[in-house]
N, C-alpha and C positions, 0 to 999 in steps of 0.2 A: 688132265683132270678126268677121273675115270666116272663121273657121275654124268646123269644126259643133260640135256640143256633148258634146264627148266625157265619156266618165266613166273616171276617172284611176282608180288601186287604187297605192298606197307601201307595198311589202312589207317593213316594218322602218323603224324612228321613230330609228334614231341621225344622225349627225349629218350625211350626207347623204342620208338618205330626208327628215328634217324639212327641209333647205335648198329640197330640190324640191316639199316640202308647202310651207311660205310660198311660195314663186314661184306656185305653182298658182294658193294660194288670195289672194293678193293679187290675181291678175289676175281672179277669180270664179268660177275654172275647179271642176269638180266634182268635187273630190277626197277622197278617202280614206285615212288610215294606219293602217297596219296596225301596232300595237305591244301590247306585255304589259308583264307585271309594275309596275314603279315608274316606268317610263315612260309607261306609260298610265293609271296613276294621276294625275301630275301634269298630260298634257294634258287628261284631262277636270275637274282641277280649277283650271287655270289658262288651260287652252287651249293656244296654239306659242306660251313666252316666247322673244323674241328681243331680241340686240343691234343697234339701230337710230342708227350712229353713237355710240354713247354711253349713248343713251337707253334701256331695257328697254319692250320693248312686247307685247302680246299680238294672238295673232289666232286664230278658232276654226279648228278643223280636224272636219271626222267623223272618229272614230274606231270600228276593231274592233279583235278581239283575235282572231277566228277566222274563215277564209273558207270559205263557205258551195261547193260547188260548180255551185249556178247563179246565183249573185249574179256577174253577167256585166260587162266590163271592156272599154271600148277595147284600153287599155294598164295591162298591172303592169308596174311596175319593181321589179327588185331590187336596190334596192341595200345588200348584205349584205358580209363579208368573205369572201373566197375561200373558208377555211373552213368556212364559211356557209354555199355556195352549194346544196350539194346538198340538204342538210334542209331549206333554202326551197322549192327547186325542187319536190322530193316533197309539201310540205306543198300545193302550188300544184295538182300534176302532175292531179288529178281536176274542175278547176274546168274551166268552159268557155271561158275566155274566147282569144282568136283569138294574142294574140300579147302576150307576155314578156320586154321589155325587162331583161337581168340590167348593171347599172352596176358592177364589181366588176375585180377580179382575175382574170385565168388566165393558163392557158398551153395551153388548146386544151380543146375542147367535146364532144370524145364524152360522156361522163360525163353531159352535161347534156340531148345531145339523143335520152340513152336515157331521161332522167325527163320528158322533156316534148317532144322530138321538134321538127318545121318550127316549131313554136311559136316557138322561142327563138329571140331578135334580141339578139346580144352587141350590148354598148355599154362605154362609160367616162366615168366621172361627171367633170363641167367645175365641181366645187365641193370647198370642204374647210373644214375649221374645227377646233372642240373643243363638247362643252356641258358648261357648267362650272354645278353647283349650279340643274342643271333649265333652265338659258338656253343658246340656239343661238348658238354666236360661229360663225360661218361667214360662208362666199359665194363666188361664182361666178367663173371664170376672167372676167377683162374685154376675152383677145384671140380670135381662132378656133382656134389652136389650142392654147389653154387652156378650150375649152369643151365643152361633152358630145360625146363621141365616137360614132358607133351604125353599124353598117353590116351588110349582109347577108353569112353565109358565104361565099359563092360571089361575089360581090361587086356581084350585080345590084341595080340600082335601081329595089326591086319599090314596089306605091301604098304598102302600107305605113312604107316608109322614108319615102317623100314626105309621108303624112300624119303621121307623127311630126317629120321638119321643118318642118310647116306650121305643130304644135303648139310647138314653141319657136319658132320667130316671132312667135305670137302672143302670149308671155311675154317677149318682147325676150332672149330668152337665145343666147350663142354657140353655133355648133353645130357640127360637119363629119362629113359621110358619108362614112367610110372607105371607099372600094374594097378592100382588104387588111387587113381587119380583125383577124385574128392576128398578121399580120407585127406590128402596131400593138401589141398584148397581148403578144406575146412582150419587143421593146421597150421596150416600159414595166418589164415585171417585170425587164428587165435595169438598170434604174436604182432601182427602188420600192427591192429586196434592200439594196443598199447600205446601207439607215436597218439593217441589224441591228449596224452598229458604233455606235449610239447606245444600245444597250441593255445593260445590267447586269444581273445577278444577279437585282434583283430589284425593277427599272423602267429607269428612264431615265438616262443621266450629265444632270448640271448644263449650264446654257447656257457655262460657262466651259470645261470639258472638252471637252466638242461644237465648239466652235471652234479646238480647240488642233491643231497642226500633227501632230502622233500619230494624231488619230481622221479627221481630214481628209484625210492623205496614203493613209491604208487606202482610206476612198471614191474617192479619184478613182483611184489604182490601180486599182481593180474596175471603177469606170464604164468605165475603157477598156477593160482584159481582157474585163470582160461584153459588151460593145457589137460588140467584135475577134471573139469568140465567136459572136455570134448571125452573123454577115456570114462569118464560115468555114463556116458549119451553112446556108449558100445563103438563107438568111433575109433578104429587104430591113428596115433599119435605117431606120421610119419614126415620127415627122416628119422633119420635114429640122434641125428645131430638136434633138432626139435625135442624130443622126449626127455634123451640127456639136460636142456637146459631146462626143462621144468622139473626135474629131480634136483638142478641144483640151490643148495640153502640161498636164500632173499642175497645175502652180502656180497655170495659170490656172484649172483647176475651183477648186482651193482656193479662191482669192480670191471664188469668184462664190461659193461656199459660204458664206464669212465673210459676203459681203455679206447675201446671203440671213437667214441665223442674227443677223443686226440687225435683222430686223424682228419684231416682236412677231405682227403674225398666221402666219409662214412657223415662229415657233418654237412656237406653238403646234400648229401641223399637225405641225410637227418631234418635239416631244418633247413632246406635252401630253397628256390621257387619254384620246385618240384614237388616239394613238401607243403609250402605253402598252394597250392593248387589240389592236391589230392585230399584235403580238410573235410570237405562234401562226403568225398567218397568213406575215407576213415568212419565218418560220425555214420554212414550209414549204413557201414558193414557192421560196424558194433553192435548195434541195435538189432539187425540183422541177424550177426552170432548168437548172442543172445535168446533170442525169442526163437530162434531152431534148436538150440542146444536144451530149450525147455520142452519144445515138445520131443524132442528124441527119448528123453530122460522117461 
């Protein structure tokens, strides 16, 4: 492996902090997660149960449950929900280590770089899944721009972006460095919002209701008003795969929707206890988008 020997730190064991822990430690890499309660229970009694095609497999992982502030890190990742981000970042903010990759949601980073400053290297995780009964159903975007997002605020291509590229190379994983890393984040939260027509009272609707022409026509109306929003607010509308679907007519979203909501691993990220968990954070990016897309305007 031609990359150096870095030492990895996963701030949080759900279901894509564990996806970037197997990658890691598949390839040998030195990695660490960070999790509590019932969740680091079961890794240290089972180790990362995962879904392997079919198969259930295990693989060990180091775990803690609290960082030390000189227990020193190449890279942490956070990958947390939006919600999430700040009581990670705080918990993080006294440790030494040079640079903190956060994999997450927003919709812009003061907030983060008054808990931890130059430090912070946004990013967006290139994985998803569910873990159902202690097992990781997940994985990884299979094209570039379904794969880990990361790029600098300012949009320079400083070593460290290059050696965090170097480091997923060296795990065969997708990658792309953003040069406009917000435009990208803001973006995305204009499509992520939409899954709050999936939600209920008090979880999720059924795969049969999620499909039906009622919850379907609400998303793709919004996909375009969001999408038409951020591009009035002088915000470039990036990937190109993003802007194309807000150009396309209401029907066609629906259909690509339907199609999507037939596959079993897109309904599980859709509506499975991944989705149900992330409900907080949806409803308060929304609000969120919103009320910044008003004052940009």
């Amino acid at each position: 492996m031609n990359t150096k020997p870095y030492r990895l730190l996963i701030f949080g064991a759900g279901v894509v902090g564990s996806v970037y822990a197997l990658r890691f430690a598949q390839y040998g890499l030195d990695v660490t997660l960070l999790a509590r309660g019932k969740r680091l229970e079961a890794l240290k009694r089972n180790g990362l149960s995962y879904n392997d095609n079919g198969t259930i497999k295990q693989i060990s992982v180091k775990t803690i449950d609290k960082l030390e502030n000189d227990d020193i890190y190449d890279f942490i990742f956070v990958p947390v929900r939006y919600d999430q981000a700040e009581s990670s970042l705080t918990a993080i903010k006294n440790n030494k280590s040079k640079t903190i990759v956060t994999l997450t949601n927003t919709i812009g980073y003061d907030s983060w770089l008054e808990i931890v400053g130059e430090r912070l290297l946004p990013g967006f995780p290139g994985a998803g899944g569910d873990i159902k009964e202690d097992v990781l159903y997940a994985q990884f975007g299979s094209e570039k721009h379904q794969g880990t997002i990361f790029g600098e605020i300012n949009g320079r291509t400083t070593e460290r972006v290059k050696e965090l590229a170097q480091l997923f190379e060296s795990v065969n994983l997708h990658y792309e460095i953003q040069k406009d890393i917000l435009a990208f984040h803001i973006s995305h939260i204009a499509l992520a919002i939409v899954n709050k027509h999936f939600y209920t009272n008090d979880g999720m609707v059924d795969i049969e209701t999620a499909r039906s022409i009622k919850i379907l026509s609400k998303i793709a109306a919004d996909i375009k008003q969001n999408l038409h929003l951020v591009e009035q607010a002088g915000i470039p509308v990036i990937p190109p795969e993003t802007k194309a679907m807000g150009e396309l007519p209401e029907n066609d979203i629906i259909s690509r929707y339907r199609q999507w909501l037939s596959n079993d691993f897109i309904i599980d990220v859709k509506l499975g206890n991944h989705a149900i968990s992330q409900k907080a954070e949806i409803l308060l990016l929304d609000k969120m988008f919103h009320e910044l897309i008003s004052i940009q305007r």
